[in-house]
N, C-alpha and C positions, 0 to 999 in steps of 0.2 A: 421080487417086489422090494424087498428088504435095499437088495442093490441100487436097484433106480432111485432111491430115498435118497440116500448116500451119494448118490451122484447128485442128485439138484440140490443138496445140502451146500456140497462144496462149489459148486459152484456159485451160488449165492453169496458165500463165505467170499471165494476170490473175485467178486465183482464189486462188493462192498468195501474190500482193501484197495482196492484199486480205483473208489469213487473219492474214500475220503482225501487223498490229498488234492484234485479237482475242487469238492466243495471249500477246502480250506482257501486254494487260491481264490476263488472268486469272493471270499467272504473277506478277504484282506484287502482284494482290491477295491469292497467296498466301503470298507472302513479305514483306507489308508490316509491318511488327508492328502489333500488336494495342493502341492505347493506353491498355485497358481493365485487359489482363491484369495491372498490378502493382495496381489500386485494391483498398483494402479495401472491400466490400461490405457484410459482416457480422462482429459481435464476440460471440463465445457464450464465458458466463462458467462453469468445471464447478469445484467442491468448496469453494466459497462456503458450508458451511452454517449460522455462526451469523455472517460479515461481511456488511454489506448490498451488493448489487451495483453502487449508485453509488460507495462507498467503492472499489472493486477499480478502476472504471473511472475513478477521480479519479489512482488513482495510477496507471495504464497510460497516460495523457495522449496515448489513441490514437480516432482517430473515425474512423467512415465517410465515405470521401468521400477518404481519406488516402491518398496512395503510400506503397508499401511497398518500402524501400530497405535495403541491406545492416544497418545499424547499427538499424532500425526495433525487433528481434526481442529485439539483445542491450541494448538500452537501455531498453525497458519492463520486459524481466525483473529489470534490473538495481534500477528505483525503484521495484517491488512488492518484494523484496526487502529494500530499502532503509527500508518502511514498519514491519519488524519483527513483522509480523502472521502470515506465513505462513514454514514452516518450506524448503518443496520450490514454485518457481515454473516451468510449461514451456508453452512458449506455439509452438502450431506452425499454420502457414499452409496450411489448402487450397484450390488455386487449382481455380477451377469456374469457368463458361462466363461469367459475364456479372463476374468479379472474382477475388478473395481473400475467403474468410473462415478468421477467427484465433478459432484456438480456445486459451484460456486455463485451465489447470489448476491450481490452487493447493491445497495442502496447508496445512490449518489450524495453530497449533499449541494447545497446551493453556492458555488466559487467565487459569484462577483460580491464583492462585499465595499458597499459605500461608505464614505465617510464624509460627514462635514459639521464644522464647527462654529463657533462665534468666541474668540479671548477677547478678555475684554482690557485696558490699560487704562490707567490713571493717571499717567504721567508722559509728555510730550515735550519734546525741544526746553527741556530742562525747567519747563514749569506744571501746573496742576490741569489738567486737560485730559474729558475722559472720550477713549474710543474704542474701535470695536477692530479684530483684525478677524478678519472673513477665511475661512478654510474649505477646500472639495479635493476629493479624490475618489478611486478605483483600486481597489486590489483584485486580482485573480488569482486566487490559491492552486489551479491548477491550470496552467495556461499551456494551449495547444493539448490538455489530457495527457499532457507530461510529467506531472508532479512539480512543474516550475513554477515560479511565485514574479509576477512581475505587477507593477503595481506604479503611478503617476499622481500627484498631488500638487495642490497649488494654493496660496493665499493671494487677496484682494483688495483692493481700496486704498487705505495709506500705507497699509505693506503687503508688497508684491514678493513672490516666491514662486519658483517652478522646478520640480523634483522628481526624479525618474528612478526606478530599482528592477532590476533583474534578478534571478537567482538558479541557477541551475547546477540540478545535482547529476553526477557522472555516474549513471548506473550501469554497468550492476557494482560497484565500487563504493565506497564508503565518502568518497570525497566531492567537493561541490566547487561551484563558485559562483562570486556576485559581482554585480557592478553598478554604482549610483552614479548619477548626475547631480548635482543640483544647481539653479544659480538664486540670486535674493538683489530683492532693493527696499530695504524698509530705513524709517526716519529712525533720526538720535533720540534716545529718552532722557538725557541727560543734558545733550551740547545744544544752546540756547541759540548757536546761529544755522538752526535749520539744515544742520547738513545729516545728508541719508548715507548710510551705509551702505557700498555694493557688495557683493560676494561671489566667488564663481570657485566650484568644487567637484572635485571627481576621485572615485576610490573604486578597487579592485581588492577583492577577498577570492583568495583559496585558501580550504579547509574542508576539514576529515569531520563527520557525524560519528560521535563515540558512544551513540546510544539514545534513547528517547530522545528529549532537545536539547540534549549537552553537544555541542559544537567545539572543534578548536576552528582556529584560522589565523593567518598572516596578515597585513592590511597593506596595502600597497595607494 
């Protein structure tokens, strides 16, 4: 009897040495962390509706494939922000099985922006004479959903003017360029025999963004 004890003693003994390194493994592999779980996976872009979605993800300077680190969150939202395109930026991470995916919400704001004036003058063909010189135009702050700025204006009545601007930036690159038109016919203020001044002009800018709206550029 004594023996039979002894035998299921030990045996107990060698199945419990022989369980513990089993429970160790599985207990590591469930406390090992996961070196997946901060990757981003996926990038889904929502209320883009007139910027095109490489523009959104030019300035988000985030890819698949990236760890996703405390400052990740407040520094993308910070340079979509920064692009002056969108009014309201909220960018929130859902972690899923095999990653992160970041879902990006941008709120447009409004591109066309009017403009029109009345100056007024006092003085005409070099004597005292008051009049009004008439101003309209259009800018589009992002034209075509490209981040370009193109924009036309014009004055009316006793002085005529007609002015065009383009502006386009070379992404994903720091550099841009522009190009205006204008031409003009407005009267002397000063010369008593009635003579109007013509004008006709044209320039060409390349230039580097070296940060918020600090610009250099050449002028041609």
């Amino acid at each position: 009897m004594l023996r039979i004890f002894l035998g299921i003693a030990l045996c107990l003994i060698v199945a419990a040495a022989n369980s513990a390194p089993l429970a160790e493994s599985i207990l590591a592999e469930k406390t090992a962390p996961d070196s997946t779980q901060n990757i981003i996976r996926a990038i889904v872009i929502h209320g883009n509706a007139h910027t095109k979605e490489f523009i959104v993800r030019m300035y988000l300077k985030l890819d698949t494939g990236s760890r996703l680190e405390t400052s990740t969150v407040p520094s993308a939202r910070r340079r979509l922000m920064n692009s002056n395109l969108f009014s309201k930026v909220d960018i929130f991470p859902l972690r899923t099985e095999g990653g992160i995916t970041l879902h990006v919400i941008v709120s447009e704001l409004f591109y066309i922006k009017p403009d029109v004036g009345l100056q007024p003058y006092s003085r005409l063909y070099g004597g005292n004479e008051y009049w009004l010189r008439a101003s309209a135009g259009l800018t589009d702050l992002n034209f075509r959903g490209l981040a370009e700025i193109l924009a036309a204006h014009c004055s009316f009545w006793e002085a005529r003017s007609l002015s065009a601007y383009w502006y386009k930036p070379l992404f994903p690159s720091p550099y841009f360029f522009s190009v205006s038109a204008s031409g003009s016919d407005v009267p002397s203020l000063s010369d008593d025999r009635k003579r109007r001044d013509a004008d006709i002009s044209g320039a060409l800018r390349i230039g580097r963004s070296i940060g918020g709206f600090s610009k250099i550029y050449c002028l041609l």
